[in-house]
Residue frames relative to the residue before (quaternion, step in Angstrom):
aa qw qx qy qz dx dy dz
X 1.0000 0.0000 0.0000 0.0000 0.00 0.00 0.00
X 0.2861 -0.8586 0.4146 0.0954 3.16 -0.48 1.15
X 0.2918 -0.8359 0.4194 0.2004 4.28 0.17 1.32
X 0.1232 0.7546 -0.6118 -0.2026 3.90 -0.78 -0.85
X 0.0488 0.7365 -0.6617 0.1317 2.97 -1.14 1.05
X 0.4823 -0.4685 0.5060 0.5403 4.20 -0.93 0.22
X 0.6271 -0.4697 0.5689 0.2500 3.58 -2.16 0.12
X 0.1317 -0.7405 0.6226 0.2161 3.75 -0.16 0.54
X 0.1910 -0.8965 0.3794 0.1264 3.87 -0.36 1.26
X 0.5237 0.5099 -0.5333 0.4259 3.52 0.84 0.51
X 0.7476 0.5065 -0.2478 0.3509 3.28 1.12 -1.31
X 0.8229 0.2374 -0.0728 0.5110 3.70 1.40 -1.08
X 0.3135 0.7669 -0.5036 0.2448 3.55 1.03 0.75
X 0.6206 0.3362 -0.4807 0.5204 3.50 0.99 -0.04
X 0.7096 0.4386 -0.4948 0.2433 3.70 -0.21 0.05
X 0.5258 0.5463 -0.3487 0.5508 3.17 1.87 -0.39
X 0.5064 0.6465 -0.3973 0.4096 3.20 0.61 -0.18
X 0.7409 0.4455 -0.1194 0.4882 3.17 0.81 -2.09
X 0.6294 0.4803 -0.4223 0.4414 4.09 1.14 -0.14
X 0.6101 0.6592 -0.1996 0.3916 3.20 1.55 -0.13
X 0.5581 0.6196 -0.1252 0.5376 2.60 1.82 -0.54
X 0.7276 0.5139 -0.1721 0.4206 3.00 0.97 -1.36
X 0.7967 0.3962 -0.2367 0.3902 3.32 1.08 -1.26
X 0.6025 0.3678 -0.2908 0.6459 3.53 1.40 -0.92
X 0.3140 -0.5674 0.7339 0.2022 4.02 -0.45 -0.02
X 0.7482 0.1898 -0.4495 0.4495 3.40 -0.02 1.44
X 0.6345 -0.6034 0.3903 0.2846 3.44 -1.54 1.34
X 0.3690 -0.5676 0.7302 0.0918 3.56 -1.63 0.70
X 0.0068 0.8562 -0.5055 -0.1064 3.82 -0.56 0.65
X 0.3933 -0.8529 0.0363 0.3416 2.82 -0.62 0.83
X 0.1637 0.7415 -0.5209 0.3900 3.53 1.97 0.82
X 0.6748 0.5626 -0.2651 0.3973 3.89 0.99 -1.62
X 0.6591 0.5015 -0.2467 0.5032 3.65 1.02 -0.73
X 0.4362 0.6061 -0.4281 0.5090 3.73 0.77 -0.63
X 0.8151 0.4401 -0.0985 0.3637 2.93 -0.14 -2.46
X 0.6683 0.4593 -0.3200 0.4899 3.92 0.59 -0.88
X 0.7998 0.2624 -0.1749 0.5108 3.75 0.15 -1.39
X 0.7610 0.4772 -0.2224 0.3792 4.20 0.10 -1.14
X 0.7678 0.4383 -0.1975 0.4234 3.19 0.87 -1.73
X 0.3690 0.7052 -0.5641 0.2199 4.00 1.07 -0.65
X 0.3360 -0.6596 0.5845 0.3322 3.68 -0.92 0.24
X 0.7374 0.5318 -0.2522 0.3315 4.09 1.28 0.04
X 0.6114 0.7071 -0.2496 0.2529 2.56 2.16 -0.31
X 0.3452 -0.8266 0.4412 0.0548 3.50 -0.76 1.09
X 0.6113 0.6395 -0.2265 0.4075 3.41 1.93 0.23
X 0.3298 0.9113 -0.2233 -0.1047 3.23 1.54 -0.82
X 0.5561 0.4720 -0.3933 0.5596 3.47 2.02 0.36
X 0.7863 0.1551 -0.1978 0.5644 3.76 0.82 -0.10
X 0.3227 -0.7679 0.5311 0.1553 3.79 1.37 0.05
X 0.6813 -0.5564 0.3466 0.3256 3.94 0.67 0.52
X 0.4184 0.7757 -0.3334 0.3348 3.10 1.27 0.24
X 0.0797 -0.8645 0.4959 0.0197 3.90 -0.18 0.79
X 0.0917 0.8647 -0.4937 -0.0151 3.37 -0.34 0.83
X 0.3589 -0.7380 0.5499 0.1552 3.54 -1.63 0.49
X 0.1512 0.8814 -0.4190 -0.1569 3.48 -0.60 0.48
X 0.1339 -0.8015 0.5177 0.2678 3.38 -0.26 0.01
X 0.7733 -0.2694 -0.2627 0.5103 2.90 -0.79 2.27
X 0.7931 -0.1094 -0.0089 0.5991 4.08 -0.27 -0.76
X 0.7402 0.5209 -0.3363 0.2602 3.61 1.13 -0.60
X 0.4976 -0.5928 0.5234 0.3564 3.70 -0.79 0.72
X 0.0010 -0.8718 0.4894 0.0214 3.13 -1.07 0.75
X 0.6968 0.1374 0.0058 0.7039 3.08 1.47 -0.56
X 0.0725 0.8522 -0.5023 -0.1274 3.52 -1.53 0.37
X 0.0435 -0.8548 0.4960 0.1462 3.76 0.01 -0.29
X 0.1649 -0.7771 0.6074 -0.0049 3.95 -0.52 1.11
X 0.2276 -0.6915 0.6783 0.0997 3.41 -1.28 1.12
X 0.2680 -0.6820 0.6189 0.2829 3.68 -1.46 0.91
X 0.2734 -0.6948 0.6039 0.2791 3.83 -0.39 0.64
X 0.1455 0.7941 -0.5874 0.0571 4.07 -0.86 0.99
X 0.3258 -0.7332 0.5379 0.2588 3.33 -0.99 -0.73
X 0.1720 -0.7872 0.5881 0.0695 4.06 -0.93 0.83
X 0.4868 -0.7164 0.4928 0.0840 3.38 -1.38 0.82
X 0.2811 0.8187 -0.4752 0.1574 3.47 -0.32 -0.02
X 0.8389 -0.1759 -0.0359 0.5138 3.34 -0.51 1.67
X 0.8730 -0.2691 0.1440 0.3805 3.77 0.57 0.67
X 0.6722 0.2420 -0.1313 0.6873 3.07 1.73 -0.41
X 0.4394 -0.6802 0.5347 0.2416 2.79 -2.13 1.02
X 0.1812 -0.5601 0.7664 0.2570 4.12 -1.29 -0.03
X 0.5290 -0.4182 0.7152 0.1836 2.93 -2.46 0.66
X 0.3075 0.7309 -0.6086 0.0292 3.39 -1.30 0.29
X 0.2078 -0.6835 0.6804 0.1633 3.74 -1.15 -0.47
X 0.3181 -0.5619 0.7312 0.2203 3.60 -1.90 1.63
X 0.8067 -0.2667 0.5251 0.0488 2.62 -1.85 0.36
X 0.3121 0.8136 -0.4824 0.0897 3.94 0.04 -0.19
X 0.7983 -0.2401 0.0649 0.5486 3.79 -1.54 -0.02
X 0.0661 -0.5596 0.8238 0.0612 3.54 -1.64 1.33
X 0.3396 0.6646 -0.6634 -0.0535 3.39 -1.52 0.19
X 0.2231 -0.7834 0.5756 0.0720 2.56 -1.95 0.34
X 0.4127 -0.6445 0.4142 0.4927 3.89 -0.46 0.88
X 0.6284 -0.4251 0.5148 0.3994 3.43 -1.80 0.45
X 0.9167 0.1696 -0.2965 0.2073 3.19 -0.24 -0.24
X 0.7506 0.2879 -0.4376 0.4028 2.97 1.23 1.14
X 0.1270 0.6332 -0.6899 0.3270 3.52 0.46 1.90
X 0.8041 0.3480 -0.4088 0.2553 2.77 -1.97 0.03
X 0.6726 0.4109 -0.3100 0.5317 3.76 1.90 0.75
X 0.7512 -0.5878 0.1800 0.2404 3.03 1.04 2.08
X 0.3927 0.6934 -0.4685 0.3814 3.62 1.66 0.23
X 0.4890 0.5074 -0.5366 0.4642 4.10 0.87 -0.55
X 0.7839 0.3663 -0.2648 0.4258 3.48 -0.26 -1.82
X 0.5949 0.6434 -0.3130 0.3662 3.62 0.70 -0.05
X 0.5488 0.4496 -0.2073 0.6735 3.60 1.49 -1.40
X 0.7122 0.4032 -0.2974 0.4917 4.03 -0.01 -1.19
X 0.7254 0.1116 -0.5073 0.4517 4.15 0.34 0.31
X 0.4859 0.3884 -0.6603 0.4209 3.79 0.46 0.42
X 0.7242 0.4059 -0.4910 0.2641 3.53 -0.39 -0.33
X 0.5694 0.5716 -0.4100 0.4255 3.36 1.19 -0.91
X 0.7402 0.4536 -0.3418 0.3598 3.62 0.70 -1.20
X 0.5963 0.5921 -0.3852 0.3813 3.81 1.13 -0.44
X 0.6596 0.5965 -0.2854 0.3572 3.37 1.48 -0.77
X 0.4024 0.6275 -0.3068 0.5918 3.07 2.09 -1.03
X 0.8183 0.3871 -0.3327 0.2644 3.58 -0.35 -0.95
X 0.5641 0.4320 -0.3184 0.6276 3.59 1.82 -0.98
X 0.5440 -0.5839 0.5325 0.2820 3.94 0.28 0.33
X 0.4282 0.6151 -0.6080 0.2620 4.25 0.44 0.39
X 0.6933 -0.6243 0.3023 0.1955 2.76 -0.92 1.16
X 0.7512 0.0082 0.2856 0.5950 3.66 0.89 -2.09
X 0.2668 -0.5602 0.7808 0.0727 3.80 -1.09 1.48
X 0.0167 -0.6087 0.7862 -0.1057 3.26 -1.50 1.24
X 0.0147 -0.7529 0.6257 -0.2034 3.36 -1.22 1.02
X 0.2867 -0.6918 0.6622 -0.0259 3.88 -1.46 1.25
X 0.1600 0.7512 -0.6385 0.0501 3.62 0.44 1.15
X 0.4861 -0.5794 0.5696 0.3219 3.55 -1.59 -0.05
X 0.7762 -0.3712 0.2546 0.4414 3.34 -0.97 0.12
X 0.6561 0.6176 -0.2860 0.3260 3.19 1.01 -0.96
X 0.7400 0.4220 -0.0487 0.5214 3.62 1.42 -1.17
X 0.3920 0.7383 -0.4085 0.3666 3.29 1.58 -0.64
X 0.7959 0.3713 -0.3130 0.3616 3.50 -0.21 -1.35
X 0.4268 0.7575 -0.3003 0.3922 3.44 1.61 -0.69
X 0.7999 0.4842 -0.1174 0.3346 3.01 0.44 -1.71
X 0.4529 0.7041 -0.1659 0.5212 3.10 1.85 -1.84
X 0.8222 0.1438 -0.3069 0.4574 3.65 0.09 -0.94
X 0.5763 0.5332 -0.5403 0.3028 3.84 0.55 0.09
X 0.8456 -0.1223 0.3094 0.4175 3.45 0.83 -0.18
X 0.5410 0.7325 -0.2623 0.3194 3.46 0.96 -0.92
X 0.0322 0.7570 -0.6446 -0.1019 3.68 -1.27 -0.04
X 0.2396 -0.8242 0.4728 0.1996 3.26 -0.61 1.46
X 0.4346 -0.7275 0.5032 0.1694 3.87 -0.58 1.65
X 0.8688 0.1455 0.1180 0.4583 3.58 0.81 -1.29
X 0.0219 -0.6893 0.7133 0.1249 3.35 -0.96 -0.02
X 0.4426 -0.6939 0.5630 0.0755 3.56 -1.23 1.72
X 0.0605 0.7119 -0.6995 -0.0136 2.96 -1.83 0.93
X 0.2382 -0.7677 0.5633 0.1912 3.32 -0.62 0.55
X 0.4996 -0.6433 0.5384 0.2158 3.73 -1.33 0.83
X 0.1406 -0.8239 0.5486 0.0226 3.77 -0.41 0.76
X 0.2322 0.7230 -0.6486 -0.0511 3.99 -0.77 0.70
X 0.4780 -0.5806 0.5489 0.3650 3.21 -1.42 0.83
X 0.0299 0.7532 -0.6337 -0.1737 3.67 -1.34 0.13
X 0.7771 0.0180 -0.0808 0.6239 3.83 0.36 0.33
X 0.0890 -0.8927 0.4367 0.0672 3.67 -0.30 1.66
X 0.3923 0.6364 -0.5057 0.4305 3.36 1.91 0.13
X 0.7706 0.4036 -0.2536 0.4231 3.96 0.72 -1.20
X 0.5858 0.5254 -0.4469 0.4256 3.67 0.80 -0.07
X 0.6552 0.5628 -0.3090 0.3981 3.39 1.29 -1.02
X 0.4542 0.6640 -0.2976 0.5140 3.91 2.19 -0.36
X 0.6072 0.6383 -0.4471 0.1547 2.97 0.47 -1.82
X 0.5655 -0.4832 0.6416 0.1872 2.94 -1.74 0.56
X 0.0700 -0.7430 0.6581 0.0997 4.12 -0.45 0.75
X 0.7712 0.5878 -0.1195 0.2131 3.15 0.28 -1.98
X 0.8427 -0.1416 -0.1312 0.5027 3.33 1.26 -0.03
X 0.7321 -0.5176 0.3924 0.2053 3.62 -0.84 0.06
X 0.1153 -0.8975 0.3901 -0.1701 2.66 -0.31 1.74
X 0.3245 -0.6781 0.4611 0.4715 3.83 -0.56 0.86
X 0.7809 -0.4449 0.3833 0.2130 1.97 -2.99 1.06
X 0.4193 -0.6113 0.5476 0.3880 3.81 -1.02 0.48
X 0.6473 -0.4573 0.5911 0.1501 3.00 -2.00 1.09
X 0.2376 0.8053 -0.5361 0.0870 4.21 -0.16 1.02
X 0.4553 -0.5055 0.4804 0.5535 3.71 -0.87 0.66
X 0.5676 -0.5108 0.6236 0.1677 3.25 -2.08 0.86
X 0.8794 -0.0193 0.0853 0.4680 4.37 0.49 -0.48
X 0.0987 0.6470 -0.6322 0.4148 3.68 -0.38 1.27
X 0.5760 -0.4447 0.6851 -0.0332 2.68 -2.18 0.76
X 0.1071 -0.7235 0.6784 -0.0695 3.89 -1.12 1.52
X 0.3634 -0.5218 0.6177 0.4628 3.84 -1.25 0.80
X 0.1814 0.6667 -0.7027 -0.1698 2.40 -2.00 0.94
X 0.7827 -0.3645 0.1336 0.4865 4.00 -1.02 -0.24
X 0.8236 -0.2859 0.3746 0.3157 3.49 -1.23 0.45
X 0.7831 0.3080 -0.0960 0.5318 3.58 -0.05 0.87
X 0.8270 0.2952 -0.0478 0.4761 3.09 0.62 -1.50
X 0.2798 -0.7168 0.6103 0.1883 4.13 -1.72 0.05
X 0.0210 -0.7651 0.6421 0.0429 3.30 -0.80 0.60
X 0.1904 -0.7597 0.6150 -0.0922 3.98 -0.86 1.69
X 0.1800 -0.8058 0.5542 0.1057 2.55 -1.39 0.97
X 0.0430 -0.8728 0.4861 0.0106 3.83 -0.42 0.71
X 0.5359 -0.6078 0.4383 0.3890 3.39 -1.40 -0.31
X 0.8316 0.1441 -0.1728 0.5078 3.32 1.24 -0.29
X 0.6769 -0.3870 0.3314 0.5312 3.70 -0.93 -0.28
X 0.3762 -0.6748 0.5393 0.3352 3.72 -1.13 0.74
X 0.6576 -0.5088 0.3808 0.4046 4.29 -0.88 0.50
X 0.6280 0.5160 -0.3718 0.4485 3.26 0.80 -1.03
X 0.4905 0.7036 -0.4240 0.2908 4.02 0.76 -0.05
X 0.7540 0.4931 -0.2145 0.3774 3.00 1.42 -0.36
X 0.2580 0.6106 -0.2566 0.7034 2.89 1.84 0.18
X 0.8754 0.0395 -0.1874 0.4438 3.78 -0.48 -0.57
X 0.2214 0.6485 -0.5205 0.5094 3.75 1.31 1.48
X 0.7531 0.5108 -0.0602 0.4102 2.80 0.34 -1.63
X 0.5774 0.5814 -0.3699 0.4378 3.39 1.14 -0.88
X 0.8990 0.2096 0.0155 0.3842 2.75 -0.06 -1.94
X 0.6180 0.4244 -0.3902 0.5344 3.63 0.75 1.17
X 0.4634 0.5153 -0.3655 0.6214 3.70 0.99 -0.35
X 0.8488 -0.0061 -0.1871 0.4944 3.41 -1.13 1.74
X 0.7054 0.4310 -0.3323 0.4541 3.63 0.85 -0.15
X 0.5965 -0.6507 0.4458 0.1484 3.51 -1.27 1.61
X 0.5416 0.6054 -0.3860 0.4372 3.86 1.63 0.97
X 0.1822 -0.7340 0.6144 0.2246 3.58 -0.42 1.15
X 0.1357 -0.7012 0.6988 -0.0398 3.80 -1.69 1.30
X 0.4014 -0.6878 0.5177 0.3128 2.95 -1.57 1.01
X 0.7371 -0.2915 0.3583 0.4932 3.68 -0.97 -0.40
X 0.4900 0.6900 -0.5317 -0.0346 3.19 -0.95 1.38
X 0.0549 -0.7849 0.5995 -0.1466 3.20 0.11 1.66
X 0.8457 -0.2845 0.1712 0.4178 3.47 -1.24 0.45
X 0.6666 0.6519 -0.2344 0.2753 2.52 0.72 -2.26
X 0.6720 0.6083 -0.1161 0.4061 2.66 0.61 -2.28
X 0.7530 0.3581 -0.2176 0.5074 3.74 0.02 -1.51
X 0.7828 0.2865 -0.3675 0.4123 3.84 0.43 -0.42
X 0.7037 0.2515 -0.5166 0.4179 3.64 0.85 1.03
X 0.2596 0.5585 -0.5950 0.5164 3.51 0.93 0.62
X 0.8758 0.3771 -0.0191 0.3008 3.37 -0.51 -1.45
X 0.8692 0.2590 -0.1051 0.4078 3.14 0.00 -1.79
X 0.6891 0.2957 -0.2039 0.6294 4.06 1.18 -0.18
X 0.4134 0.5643 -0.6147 0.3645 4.00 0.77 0.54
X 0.5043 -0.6576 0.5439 0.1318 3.15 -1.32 1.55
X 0.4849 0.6464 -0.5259 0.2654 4.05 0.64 0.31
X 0.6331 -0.5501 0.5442 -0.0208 2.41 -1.76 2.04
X 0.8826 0.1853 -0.0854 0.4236 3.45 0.24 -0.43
X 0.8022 0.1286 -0.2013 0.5472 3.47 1.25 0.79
X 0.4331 -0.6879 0.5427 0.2114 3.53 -0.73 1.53
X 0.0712 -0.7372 0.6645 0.0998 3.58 -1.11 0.08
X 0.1702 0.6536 -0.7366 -0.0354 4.04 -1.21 0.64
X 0.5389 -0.4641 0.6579 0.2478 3.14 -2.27 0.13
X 0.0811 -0.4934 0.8532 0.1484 3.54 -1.59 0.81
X 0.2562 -0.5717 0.7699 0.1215 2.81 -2.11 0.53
X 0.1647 -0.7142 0.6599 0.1655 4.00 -1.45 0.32
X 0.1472 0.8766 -0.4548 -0.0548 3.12 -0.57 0.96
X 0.0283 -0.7220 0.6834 0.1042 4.07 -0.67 -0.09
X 0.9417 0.0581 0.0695 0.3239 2.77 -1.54 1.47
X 0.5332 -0.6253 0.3507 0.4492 3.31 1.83 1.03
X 0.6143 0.4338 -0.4836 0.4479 3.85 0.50 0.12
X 0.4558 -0.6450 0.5897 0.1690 3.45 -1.46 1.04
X 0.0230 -0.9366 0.3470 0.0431 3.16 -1.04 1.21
X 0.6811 -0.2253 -0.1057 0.6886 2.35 2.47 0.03
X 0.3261 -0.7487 0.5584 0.1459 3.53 -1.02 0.12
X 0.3289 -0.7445 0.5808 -0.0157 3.30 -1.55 1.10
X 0.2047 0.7339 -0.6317 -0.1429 3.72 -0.44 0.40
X 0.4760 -0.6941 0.5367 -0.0603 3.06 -1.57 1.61
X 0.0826 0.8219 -0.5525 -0.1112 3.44 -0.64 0.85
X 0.1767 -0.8327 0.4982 0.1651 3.75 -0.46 -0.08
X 0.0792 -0.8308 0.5195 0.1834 4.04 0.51 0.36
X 0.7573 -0.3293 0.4359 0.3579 3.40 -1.36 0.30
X 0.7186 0.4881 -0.2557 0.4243 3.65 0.67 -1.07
X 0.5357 -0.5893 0.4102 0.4445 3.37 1.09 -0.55
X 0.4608 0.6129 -0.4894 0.4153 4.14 1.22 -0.13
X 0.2870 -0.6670 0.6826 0.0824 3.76 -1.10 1.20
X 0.2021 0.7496 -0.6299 0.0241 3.98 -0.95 0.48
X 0.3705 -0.7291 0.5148 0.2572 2.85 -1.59 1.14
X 0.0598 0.9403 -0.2821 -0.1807 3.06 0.36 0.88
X 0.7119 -0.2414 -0.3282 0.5721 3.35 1.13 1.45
X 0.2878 -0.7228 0.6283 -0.0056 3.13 -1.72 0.32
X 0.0097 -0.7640 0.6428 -0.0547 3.64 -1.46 0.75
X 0.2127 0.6860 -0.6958 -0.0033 3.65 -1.10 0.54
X 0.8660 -0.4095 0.2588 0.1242 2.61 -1.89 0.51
X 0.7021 0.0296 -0.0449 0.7101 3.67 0.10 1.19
X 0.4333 -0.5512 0.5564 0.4460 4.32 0.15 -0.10
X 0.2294 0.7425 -0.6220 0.0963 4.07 0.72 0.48
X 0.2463 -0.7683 0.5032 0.3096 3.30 -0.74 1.06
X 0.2297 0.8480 -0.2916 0.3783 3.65 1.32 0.20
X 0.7282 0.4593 0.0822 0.5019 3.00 1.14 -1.89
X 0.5574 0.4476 -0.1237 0.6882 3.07 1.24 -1.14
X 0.4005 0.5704 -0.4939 0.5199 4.18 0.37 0.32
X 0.9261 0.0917 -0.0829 0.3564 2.41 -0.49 -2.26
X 0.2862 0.7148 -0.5710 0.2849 3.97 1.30 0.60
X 0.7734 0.4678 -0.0351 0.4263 2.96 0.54 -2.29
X 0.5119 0.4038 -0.5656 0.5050 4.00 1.01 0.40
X 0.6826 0.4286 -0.3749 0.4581 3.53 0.52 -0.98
X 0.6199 0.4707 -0.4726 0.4133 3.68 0.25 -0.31
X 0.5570 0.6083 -0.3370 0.4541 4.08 1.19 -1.10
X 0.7161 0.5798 -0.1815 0.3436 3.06 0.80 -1.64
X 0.6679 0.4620 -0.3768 0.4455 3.74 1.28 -1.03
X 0.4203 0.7672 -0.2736 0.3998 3.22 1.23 -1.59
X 0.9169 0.2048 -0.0335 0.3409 3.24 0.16 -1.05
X 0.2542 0.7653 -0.2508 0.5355 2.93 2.06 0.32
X 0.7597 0.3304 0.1137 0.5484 3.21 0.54 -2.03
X 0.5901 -0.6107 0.3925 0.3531 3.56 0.69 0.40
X 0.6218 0.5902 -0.5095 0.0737 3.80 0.20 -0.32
X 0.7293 -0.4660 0.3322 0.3751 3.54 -1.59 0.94
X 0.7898 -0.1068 0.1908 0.5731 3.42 0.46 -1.65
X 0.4216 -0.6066 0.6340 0.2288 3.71 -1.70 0.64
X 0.0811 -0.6019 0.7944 0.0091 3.95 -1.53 0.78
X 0.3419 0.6278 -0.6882 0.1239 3.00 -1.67 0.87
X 0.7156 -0.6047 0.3482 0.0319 2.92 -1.23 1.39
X 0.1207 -0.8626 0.4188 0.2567 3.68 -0.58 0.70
X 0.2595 -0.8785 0.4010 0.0023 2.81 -0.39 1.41
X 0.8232 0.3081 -0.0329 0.4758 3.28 1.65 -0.87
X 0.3460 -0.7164 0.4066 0.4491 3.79 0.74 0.97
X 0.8177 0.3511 -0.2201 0.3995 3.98 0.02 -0.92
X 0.5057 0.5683 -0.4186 0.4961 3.62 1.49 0.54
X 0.3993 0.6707 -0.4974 0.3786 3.94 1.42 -0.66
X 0.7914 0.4615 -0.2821 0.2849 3.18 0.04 -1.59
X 0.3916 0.5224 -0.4270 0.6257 4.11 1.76 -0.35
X 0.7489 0.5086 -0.3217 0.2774 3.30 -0.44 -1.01
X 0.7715 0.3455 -0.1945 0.4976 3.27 0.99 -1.20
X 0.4113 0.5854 -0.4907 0.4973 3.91 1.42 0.24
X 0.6751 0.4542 -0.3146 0.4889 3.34 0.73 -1.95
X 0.5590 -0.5066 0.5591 0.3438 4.27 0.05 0.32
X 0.3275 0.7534 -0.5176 0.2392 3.82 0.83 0.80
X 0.1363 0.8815 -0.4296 -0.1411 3.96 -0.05 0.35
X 0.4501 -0.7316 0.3623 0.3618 3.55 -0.52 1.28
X 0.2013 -0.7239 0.6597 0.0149 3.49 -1.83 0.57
X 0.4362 -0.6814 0.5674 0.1532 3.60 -0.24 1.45
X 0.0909 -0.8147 0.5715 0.0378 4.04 -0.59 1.57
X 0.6678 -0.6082 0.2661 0.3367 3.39 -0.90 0.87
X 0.5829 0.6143 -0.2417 0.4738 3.16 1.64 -0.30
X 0.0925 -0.7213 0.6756 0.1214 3.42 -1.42 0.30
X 0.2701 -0.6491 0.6514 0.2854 4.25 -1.35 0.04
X 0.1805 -0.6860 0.7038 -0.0393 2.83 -0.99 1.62
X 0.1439 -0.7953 0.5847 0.0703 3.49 -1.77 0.48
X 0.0851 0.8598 -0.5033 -0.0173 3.60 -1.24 0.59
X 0.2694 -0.7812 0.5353 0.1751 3.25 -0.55 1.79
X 0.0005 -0.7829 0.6163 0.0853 3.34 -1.30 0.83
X 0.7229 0.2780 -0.3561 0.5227 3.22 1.55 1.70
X 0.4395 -0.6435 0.3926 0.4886 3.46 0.13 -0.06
X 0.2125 -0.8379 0.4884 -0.1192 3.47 -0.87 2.01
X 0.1776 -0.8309 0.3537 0.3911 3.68 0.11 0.52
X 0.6020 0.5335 -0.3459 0.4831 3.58 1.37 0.53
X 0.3986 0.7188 -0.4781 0.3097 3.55 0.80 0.94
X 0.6949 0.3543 -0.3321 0.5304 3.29 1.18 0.76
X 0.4960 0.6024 -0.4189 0.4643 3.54 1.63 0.16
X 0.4957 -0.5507 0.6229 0.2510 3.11 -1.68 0.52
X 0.4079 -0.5758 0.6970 0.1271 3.22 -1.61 1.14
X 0.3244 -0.5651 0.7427 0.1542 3.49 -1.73 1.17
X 0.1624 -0.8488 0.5004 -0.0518 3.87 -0.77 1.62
X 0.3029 0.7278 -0.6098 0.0815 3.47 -0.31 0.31
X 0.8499 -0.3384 0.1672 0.3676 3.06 -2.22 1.20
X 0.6041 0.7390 -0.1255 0.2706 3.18 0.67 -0.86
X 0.5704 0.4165 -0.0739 0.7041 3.42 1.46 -1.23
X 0.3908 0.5822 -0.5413 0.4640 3.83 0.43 0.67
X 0.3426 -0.7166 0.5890 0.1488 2.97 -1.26 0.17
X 0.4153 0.7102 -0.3889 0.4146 3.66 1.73 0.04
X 0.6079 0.5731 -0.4893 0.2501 3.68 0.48 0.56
């Protein structure tokens, strides 16, 4: 007989842990759990952290975890929650426990009043999602540039490797006029150019104020990939920002990014400094996500070549939203894969 109830997390984070194990074959620590479910700066759960579970009599069997966040759009903010880890053991799927976990969460979200569940299944979950309700907004590609094809042809694939040891703050060439910093976290003034360049513009964003970007990023416990912040500046005015990842394997990713007004200018001289660290630090190749229709055309100068991802962004109003026909600005980042 199969129970559902939420995940009490002080008391059952190691077994949730251990379903986590089981289903992805790879460890959850428990510094990584803190940070993912406790530490969120949105979360609104902080005795069960959004966590749904299934069991079937004492044994966990299934789980499904909501990220409480928030999204912008024309000047104002909505409440909402991504999607985040659903699983189930192999050998109990195909007994309706997925579509089961995904309407308790939907109905808790209803009850806390969040506006919209946004989610980045793979093919595999997609049709899932699709029949609970969903609407699939996008389908993801990710730009791809080779940068050194003797070391990519080395790389390490097959397993995971630790995160590389990088200075924490330094200076990148950049053009005449302009400064490009490097840091551990987002500079304050980011919030300010949020606000800019989304206020009045027909693009729904998730949350990225400092705050926001420097616990995503700048305090994520991953083992297997450093992360820093370039900053662009002119004349002490922020013009945009880069967050850099670099994995152990050698794979460089922007793994998001913002400038001032969507200038595709700006976005140039971002994405030389971003080439420039990359290549600094040895990595093989750079991925980064289009995120901005009038940035493609940079990308594809800079020798960027797109790659259909297994993934797609699905959406679900569970109120009436005046951005349920707008396009979402996406980058690597806004995943929930961390």
């Amino acid at each position: 007989m199969i129970s559902y109830s939420k995940l009490a997390a002080e008391r059952d984070s190691d077994e949730y842990r251990e379903l986590f194990r089981a289903v992805f074959a790879k460890e959850m620590s428990e510094e990584l759990f803190a940070w993912k479910y406790l530490a969120n700066p949105h979360q609104v759960d902080r005795e069960h952290c959004l966590i749904f579970v299934a069991r079937d009599g004492d044994q966990l069997v299934g789980a499904r975890s909501l990220f409480p966040g928030r999204v912008f759009y024309r000047g104002a903010w909505y409440a909402g929650a991504q999607g985040g880890d659903t699983m189930v053991l192999p050998s109990h799927r195909g007994r309706g426990i997925f579509s089961a976990l995904l309407e308790l969460s939907v109905a808790e979200l209803g009850a806390r009043g969040l506006n919209v569940l946004y989610n980045f299944p793979n093919r595999n979950s997609l049709r899932g999602n699709l029949s609970q309700g969903a609407r699939l907004t996008k389908k993801m590609y990710t730009g791809v540039r080779l940068l050194d094809a003797g070391k990519a042809r080395r790389r390490e694939t097959h397993k995971l490797l630790p995160a590389p040891d990088l200075p924490v703050r330094g200076e990148l060439p950049a053009p005449r006029g302009y400064a490009l910093t490097l840091g551990l976290y987002a500079a304050p003034q980011v919030d300010e150019l949020f606000l800019q360049a989304f206020t009045g513009v027909g693009l729904v964003a998730q949350d990225r104020t400092s705050a926001q970007l420097n616990w995503r990023f700048g305090q994520y416990p991953n083992p297997h990939k450093t992360y820093r912040f370039i900053h662009l500046w002119q004349d002490q005015v922020l013009l945009g920002y880069a967050v850099l990842a670099l994995s152990g394997n050698g794979v460089g990713e922007i793994a998001d990014y913002l400038v001032r007004g969507h200038s595709p200018g700006h976005f140039t001289r971002l994405l030389g400094g971003a080439l420039s660290w990359f290549r600094r630090h040895g990595a093989t190749h750079a991925k980064v996500w289009y995120a901005y229709p009038e940035h493609r055309g940079v990308l594809t100068l800079r020798g960027f070549i797109p790659k259909r991802l297994n993934i797609s962004f699905v959406t679900r109003f569970l109120a009436p939203a005046p951005f349920e026909q707008a396009p979402w600005y996406l980058s690597m980042g806004d995943t929930d894969t961390f």
